[in-house]
PyMOL Python script that loads the backbone (N, CA, C, O; Angstrom):
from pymol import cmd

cmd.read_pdbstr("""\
ATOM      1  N   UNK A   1     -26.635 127.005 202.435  1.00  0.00           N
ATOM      2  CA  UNK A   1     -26.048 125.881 203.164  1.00  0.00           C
ATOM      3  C   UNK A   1     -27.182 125.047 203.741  1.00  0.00           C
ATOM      4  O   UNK A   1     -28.311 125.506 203.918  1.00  0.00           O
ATOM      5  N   UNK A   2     -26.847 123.877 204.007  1.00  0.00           N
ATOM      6  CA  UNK A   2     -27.887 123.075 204.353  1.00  0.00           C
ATOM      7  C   UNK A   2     -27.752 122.973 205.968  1.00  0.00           C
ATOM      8  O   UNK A   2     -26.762 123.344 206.600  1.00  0.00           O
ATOM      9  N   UNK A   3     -29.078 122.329 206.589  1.00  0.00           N
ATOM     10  CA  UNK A   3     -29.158 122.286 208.115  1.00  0.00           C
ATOM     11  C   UNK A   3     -28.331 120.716 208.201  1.00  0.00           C
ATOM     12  O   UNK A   3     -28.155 119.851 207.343  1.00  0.00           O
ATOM     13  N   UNK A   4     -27.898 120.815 209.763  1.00  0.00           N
ATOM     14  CA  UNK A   4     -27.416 119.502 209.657  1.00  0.00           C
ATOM     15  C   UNK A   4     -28.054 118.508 209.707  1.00  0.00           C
ATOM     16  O   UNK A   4     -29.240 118.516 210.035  1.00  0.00           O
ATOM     17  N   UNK A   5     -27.486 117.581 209.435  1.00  0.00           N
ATOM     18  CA  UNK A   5     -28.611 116.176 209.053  1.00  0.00           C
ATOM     19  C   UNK A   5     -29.330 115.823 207.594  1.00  0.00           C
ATOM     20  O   UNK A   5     -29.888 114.769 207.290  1.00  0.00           O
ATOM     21  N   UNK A   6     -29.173 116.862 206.886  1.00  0.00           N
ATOM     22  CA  UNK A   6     -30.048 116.974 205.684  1.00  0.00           C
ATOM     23  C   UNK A   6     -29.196 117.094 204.625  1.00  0.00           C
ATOM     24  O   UNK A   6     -28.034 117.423 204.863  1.00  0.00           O
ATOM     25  N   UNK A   7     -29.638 116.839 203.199  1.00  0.00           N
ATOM     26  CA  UNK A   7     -28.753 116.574 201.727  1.00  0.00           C
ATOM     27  C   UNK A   7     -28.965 118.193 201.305  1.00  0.00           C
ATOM     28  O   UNK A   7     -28.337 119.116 200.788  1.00  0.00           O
ATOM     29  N   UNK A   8     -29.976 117.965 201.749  1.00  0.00           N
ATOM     30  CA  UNK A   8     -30.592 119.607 200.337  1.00  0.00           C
ATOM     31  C   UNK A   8     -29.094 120.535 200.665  1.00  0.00           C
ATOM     32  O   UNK A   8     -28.311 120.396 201.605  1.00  0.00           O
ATOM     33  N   UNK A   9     -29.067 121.109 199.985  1.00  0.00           N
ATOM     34  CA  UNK A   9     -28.070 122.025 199.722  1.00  0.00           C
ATOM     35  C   UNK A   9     -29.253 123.496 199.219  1.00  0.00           C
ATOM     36  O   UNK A   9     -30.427 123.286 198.915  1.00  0.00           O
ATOM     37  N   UNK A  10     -28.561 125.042 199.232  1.00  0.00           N
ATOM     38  CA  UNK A  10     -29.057 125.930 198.605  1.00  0.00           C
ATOM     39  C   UNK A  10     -28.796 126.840 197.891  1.00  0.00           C
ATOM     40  O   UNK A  10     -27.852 127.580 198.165  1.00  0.00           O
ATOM     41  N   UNK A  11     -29.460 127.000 196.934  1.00  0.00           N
ATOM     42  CA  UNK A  11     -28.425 127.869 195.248  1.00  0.00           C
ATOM     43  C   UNK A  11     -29.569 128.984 195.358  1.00  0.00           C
ATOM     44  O   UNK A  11     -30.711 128.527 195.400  1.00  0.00           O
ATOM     45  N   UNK A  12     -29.452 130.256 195.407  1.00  0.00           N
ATOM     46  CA  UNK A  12     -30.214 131.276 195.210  1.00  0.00           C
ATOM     47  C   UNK A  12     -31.253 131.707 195.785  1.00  0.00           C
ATOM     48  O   UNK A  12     -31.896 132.598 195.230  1.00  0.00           O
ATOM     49  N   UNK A  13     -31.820 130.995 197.479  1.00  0.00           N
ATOM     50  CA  UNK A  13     -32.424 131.284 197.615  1.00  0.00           C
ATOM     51  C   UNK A  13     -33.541 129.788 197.913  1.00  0.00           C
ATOM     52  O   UNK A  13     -34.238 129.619 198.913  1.00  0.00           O
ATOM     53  N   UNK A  14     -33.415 128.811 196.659  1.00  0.00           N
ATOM     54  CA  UNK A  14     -34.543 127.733 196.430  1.00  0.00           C
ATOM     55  C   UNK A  14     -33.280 126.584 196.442  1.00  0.00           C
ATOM     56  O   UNK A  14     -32.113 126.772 196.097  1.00  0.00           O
ATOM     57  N   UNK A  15     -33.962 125.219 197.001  1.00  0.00           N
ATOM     58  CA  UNK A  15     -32.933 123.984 196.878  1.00  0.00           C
ATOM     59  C   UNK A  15     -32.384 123.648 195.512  1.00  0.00           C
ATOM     60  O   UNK A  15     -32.758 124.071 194.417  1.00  0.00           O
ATOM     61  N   UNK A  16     -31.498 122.869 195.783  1.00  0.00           N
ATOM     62  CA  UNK A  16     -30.707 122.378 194.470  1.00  0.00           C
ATOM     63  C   UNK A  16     -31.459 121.273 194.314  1.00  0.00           C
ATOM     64  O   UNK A  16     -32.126 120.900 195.280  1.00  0.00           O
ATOM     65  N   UNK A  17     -31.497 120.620 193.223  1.00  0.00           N
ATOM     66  CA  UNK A  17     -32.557 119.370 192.539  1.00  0.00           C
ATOM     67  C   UNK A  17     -31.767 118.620 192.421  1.00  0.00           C
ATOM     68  O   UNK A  17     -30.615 119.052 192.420  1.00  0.00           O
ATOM     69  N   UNK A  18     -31.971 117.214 192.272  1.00  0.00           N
ATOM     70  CA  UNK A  18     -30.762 116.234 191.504  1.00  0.00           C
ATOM     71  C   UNK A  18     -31.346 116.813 189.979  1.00  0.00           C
ATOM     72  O   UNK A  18     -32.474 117.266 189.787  1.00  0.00           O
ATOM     73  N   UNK A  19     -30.508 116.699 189.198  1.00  0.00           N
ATOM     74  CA  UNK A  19     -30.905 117.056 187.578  1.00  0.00           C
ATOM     75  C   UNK A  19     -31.343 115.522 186.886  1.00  0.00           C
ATOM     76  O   UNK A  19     -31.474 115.556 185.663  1.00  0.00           O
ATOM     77  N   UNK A  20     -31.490 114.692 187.301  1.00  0.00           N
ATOM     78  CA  UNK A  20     -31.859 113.819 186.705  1.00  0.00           C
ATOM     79  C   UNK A  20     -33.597 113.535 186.488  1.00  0.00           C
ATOM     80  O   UNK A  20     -34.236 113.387 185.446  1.00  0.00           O
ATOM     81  N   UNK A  21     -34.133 113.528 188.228  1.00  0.00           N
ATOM     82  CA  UNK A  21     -35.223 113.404 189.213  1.00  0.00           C
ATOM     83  C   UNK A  21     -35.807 114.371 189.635  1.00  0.00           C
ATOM     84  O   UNK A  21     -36.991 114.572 189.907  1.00  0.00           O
ATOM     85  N   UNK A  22     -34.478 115.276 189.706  1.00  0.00           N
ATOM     86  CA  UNK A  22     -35.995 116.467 190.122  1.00  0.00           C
ATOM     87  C   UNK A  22     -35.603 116.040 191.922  1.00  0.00           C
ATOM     88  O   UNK A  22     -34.588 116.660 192.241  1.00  0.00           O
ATOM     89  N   UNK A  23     -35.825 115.685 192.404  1.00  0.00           N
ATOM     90  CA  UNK A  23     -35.398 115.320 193.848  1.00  0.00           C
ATOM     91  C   UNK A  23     -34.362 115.985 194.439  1.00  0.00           C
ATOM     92  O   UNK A  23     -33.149 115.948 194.231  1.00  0.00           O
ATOM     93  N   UNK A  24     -35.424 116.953 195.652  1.00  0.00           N
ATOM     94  CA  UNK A  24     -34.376 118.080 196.057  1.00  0.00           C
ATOM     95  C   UNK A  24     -33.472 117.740 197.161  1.00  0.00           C
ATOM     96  O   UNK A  24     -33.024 118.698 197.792  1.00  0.00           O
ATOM     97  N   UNK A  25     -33.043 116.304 197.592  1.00  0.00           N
ATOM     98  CA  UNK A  25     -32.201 115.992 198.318  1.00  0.00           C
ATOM     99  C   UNK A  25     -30.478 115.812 197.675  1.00  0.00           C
ATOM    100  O   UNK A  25     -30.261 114.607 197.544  1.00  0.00           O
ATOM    101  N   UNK A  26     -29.566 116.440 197.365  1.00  0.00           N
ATOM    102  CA  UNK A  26     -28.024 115.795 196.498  1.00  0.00           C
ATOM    103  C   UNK A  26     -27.439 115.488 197.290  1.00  0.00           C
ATOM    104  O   UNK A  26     -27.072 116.108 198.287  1.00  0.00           O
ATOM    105  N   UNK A  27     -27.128 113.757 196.746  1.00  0.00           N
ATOM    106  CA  UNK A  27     -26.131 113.086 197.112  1.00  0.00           C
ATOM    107  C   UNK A  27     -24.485 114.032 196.960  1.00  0.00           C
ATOM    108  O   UNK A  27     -23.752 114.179 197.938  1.00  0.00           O
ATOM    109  N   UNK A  28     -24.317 114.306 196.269  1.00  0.00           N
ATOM    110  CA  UNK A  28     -22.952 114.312 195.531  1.00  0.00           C
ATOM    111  C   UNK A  28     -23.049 115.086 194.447  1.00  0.00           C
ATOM    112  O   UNK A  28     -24.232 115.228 194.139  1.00  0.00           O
ATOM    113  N   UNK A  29     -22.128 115.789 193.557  1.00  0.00           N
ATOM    114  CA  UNK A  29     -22.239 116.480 192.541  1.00  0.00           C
ATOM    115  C   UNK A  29     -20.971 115.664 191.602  1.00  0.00           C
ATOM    116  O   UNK A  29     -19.860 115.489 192.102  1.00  0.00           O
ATOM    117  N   UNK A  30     -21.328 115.170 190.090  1.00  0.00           N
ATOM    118  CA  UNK A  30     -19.788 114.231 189.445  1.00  0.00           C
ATOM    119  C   UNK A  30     -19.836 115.721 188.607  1.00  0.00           C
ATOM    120  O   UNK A  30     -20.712 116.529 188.300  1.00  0.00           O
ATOM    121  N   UNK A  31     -18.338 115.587 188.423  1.00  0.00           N
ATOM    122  CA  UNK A  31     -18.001 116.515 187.362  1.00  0.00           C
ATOM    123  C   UNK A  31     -16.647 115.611 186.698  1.00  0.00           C
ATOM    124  O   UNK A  31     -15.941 114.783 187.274  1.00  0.00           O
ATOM    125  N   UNK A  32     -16.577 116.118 185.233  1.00  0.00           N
ATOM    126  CA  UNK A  32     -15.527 115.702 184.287  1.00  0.00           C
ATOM    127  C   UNK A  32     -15.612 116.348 183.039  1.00  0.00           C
ATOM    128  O   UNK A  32     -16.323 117.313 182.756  1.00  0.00           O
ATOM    129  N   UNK A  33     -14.771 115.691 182.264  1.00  0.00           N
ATOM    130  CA  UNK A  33     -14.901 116.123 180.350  1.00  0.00           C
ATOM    131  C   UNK A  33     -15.483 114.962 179.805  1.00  0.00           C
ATOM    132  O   UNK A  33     -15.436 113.874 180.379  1.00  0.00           O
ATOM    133  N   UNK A  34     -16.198 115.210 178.386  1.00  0.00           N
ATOM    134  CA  UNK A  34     -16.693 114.173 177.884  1.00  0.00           C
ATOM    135  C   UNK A  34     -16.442 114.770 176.612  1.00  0.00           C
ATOM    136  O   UNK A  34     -16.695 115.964 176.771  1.00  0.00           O
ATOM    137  N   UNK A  35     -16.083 114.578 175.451  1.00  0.00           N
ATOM    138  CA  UNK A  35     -15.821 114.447 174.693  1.00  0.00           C
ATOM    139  C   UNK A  35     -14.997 116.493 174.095  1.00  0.00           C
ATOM    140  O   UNK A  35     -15.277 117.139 173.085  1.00  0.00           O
ATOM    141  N   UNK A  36     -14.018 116.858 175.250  1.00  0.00           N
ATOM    142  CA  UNK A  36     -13.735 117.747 175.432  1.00  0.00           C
ATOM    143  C   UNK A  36     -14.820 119.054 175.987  1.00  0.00           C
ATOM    144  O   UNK A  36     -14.667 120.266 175.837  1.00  0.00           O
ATOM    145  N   UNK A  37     -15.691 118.479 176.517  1.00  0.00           N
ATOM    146  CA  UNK A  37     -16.812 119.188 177.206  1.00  0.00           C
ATOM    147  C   UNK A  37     -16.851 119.224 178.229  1.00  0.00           C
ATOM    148  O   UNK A  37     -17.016 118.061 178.598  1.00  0.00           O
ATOM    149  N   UNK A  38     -16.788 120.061 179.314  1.00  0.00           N
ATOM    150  CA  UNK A  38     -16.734 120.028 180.660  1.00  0.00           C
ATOM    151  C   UNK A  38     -18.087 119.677 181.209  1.00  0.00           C
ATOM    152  O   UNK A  38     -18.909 120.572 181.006  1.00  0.00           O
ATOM    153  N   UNK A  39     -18.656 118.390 181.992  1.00  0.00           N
ATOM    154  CA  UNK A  39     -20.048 118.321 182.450  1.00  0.00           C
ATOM    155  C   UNK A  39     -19.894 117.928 183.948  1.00  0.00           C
ATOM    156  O   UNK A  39     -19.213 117.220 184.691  1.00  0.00           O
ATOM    157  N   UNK A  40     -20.829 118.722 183.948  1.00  0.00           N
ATOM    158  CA  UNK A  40     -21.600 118.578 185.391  1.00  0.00           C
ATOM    159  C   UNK A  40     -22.846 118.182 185.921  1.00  0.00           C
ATOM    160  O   UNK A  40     -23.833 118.674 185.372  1.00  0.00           O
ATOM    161  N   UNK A  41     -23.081 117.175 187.140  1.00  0.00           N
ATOM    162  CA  UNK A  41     -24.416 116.615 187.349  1.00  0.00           C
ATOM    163  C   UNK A  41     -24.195 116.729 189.085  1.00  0.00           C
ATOM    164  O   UNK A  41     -23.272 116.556 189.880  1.00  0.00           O
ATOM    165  N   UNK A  42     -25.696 117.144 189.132  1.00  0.00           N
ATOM    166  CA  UNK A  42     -26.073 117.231 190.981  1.00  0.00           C
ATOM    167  C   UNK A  42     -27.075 116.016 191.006  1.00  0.00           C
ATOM    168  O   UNK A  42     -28.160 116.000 190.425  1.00  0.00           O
ATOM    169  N   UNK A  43     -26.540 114.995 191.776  1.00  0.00           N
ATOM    170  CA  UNK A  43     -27.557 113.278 191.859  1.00  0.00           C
ATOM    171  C   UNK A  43     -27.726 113.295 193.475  1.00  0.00           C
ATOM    172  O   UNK A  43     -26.982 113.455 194.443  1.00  0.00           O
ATOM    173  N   UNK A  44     -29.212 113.026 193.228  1.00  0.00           N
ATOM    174  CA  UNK A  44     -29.482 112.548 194.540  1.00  0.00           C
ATOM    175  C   UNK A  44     -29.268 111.237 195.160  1.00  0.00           C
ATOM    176  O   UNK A  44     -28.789 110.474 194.321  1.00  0.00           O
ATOM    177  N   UNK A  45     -29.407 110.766 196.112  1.00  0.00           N
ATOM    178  CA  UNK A  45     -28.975 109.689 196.352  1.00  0.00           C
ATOM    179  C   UNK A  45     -29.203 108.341 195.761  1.00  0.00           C
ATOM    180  O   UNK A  45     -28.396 107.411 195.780  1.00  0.00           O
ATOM    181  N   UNK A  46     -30.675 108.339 195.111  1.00  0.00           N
ATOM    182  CA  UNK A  46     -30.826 107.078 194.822  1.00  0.00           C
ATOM    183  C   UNK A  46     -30.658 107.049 193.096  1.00  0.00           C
ATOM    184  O   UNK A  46     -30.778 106.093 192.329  1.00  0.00           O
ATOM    185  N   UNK A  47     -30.354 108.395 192.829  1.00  0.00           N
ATOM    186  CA  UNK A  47     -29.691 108.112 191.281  1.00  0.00           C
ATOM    187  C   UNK A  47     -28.012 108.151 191.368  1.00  0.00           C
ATOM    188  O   UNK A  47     -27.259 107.778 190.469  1.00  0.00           O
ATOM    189  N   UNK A  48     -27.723 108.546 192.317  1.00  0.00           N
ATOM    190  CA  UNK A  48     -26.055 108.476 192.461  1.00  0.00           C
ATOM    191  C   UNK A  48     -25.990 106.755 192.910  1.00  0.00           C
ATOM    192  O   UNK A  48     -24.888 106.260 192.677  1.00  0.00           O
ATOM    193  N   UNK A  49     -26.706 106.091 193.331  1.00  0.00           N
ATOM    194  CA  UNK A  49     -26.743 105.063 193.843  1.00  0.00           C
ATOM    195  C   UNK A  49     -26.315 103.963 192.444  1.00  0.00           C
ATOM    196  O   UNK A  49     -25.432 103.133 192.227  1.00  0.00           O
ATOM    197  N   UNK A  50     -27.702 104.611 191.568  1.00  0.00           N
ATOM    198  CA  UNK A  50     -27.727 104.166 190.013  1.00  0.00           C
ATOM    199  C   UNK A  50     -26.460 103.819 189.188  1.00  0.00           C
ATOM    200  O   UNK A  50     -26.053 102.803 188.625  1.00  0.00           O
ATOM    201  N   UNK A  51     -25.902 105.368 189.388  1.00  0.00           N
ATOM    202  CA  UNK A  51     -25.082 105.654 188.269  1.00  0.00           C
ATOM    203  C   UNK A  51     -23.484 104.554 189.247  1.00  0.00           C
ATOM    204  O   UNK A  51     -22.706 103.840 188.615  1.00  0.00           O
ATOM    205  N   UNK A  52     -23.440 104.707 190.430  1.00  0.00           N
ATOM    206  CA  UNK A  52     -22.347 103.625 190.836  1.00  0.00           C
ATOM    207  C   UNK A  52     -22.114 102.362 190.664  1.00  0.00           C
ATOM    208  O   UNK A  52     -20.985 101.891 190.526  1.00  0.00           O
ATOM    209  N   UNK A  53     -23.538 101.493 190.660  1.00  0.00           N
ATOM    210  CA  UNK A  53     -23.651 100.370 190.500  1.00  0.00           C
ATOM    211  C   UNK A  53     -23.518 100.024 188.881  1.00  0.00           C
ATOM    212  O   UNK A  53     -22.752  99.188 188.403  1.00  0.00           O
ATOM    213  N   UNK A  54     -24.494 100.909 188.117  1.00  0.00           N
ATOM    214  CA  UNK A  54     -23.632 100.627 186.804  1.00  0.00           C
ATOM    215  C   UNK A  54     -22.210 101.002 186.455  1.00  0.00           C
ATOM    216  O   UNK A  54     -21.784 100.144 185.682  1.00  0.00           O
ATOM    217  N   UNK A  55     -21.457 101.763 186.659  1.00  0.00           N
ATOM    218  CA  UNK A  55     -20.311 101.629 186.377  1.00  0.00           C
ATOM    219  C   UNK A  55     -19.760 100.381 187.276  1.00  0.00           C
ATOM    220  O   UNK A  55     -18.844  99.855 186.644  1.00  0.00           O
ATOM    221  N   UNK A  56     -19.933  99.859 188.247  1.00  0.00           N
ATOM    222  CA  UNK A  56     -19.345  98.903 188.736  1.00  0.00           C
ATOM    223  C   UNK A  56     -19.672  97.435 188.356  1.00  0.00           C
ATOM    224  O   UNK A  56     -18.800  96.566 188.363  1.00  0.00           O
ATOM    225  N   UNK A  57     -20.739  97.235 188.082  1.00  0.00           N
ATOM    226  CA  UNK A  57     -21.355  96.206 186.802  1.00  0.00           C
ATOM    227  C   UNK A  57     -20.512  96.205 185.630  1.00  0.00           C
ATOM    228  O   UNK A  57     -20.112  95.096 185.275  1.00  0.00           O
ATOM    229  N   UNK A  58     -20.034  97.554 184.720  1.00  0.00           N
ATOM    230  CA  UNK A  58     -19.009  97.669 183.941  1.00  0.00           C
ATOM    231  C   UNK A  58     -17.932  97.431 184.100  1.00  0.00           C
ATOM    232  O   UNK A  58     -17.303  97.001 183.133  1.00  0.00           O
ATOM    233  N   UNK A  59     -17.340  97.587 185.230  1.00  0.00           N
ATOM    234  CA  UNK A  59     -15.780  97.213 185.660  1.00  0.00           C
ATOM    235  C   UNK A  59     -16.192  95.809 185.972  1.00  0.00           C
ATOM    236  O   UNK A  59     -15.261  95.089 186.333  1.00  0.00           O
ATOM    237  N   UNK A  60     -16.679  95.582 185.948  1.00  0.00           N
ATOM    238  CA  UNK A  60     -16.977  93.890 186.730  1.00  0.00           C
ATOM    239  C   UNK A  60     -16.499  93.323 185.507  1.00  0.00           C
ATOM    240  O   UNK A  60     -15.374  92.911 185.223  1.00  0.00           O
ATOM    241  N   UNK A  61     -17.927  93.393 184.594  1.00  0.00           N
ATOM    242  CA  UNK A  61     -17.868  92.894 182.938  1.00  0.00           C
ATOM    243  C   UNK A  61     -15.948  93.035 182.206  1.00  0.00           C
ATOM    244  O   UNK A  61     -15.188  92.115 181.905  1.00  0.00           O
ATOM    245  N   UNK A  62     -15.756  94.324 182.147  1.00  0.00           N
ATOM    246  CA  UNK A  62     -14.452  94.555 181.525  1.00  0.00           C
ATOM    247  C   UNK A  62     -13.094  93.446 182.022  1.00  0.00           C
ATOM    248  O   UNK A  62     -12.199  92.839 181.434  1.00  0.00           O
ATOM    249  N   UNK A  63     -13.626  93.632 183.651  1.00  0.00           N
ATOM    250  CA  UNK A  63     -12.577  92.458 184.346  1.00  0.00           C
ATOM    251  C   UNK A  63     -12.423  91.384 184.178  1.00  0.00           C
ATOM    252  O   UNK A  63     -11.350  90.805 184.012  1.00  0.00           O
ATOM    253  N   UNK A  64     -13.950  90.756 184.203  1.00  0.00           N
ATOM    254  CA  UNK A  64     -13.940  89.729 184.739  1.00  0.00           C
ATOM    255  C   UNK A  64     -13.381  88.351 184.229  1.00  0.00           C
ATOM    256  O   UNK A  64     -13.345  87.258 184.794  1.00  0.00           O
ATOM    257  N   UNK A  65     -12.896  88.803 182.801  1.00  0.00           N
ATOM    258  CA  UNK A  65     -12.021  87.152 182.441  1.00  0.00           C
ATOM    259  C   UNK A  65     -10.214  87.594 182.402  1.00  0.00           C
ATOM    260  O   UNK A  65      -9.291  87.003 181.842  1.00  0.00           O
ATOM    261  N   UNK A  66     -10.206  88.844 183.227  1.00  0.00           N
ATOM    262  CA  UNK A  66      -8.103  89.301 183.261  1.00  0.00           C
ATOM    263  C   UNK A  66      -7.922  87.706 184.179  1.00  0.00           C
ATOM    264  O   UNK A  66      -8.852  87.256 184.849  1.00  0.00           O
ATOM    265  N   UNK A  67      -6.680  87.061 184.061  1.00  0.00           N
ATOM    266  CA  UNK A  67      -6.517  86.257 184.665  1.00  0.00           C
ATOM    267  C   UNK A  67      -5.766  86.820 185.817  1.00  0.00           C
ATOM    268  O   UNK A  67      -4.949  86.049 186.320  1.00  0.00           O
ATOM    269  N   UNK A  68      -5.887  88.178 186.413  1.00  0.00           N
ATOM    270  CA  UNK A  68      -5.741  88.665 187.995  1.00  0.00           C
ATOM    271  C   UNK A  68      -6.408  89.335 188.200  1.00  0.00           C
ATOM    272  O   UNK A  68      -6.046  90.316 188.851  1.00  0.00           O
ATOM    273  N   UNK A  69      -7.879  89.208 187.742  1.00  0.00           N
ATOM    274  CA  UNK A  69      -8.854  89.580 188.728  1.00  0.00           C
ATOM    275  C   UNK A  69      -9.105  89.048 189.983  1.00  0.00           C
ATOM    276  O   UNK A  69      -8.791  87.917 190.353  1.00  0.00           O
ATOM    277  N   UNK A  70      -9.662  89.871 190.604  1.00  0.00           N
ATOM    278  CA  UNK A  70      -9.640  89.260 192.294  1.00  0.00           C
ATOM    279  C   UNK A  70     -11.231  89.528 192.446  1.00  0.00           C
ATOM    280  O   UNK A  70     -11.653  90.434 191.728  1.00  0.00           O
ATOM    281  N   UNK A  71     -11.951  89.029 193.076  1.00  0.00           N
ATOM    282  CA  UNK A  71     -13.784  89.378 192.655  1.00  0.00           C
ATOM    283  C   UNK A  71     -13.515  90.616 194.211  1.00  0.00           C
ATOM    284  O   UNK A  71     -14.273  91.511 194.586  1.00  0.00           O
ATOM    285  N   UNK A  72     -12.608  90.324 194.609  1.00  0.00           N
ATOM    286  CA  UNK A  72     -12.345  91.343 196.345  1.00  0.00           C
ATOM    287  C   UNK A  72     -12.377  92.554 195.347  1.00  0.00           C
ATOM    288  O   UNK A  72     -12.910  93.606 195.701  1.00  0.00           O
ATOM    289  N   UNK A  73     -11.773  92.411 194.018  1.00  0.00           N
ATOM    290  CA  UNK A  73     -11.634  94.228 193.684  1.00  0.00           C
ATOM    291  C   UNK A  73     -13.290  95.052 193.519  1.00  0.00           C
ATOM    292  O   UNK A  73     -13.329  96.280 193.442  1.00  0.00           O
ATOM    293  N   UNK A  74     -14.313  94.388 193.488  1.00  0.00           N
ATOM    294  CA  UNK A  74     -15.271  94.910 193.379  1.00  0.00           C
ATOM    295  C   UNK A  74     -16.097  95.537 194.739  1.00  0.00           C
ATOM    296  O   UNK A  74     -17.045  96.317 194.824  1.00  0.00           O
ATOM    297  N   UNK A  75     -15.220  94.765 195.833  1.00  0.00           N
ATOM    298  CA  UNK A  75     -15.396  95.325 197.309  1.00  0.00           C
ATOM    299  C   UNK A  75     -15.136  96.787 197.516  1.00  0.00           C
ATOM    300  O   UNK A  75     -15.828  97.561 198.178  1.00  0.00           O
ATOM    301  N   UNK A  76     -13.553  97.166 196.559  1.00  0.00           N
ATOM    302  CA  UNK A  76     -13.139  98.135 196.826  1.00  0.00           C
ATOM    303  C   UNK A  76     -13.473  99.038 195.520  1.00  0.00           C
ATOM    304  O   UNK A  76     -12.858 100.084 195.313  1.00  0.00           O
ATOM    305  N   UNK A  77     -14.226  98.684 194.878  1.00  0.00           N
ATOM    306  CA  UNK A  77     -14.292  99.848 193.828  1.00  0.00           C
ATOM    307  C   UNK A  77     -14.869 101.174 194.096  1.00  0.00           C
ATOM    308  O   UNK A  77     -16.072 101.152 194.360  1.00  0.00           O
ATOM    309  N   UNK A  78     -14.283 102.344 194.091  1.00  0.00           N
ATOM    310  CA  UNK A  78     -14.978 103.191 194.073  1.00  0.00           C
ATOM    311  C   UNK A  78     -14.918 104.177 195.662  1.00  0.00           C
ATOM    312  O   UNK A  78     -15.436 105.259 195.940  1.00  0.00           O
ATOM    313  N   UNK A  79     -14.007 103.191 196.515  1.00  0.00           N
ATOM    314  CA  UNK A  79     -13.795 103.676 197.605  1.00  0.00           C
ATOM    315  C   UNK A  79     -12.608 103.666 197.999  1.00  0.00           C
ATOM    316  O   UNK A  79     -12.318 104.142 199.097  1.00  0.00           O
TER     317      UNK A  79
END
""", "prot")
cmd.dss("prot")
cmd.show_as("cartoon", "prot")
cmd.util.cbc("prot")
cmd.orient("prot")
């Protein structure tokens, strides 16, 4: 368990890494399926940061010519 105030988390003894960076602070852990594969990723903050803004760049793009897009929906994406 981590102290308060702090990201690190602890698996065995030694911190958890983001798996991307190497950076032993985690934001967040995403989990899902991908092509019937169950995956999992531990991101630290400034690659969880990454991976939000591009998907929200993507929803932007996908949206952005629906004729009820609202540009407010990008306020709320994701929260």
């Amino acid at each position: 368990m981590s102290e308060p105030g702090r990201l690190a988390t602890i698996e065995g003894g030694k911190p958890e890494c983001c798996q991307v960076c190497e950076f032993s602070a985690i934001a967040g852990q995403v989990q899902g399926e991908v092509d019937g594969e169950q995956c999992s990723l531990r991101l630290c903050p400034s690659c969880f940061k990454y991976v939000f803004l591009c998907l929200r760049d993507s929803h932007r793009q996908d949206r952005l010519f629906d004729d009820d897009f609202e540009i407010e929906e990008l306020c709320h994406f994701g929260r």
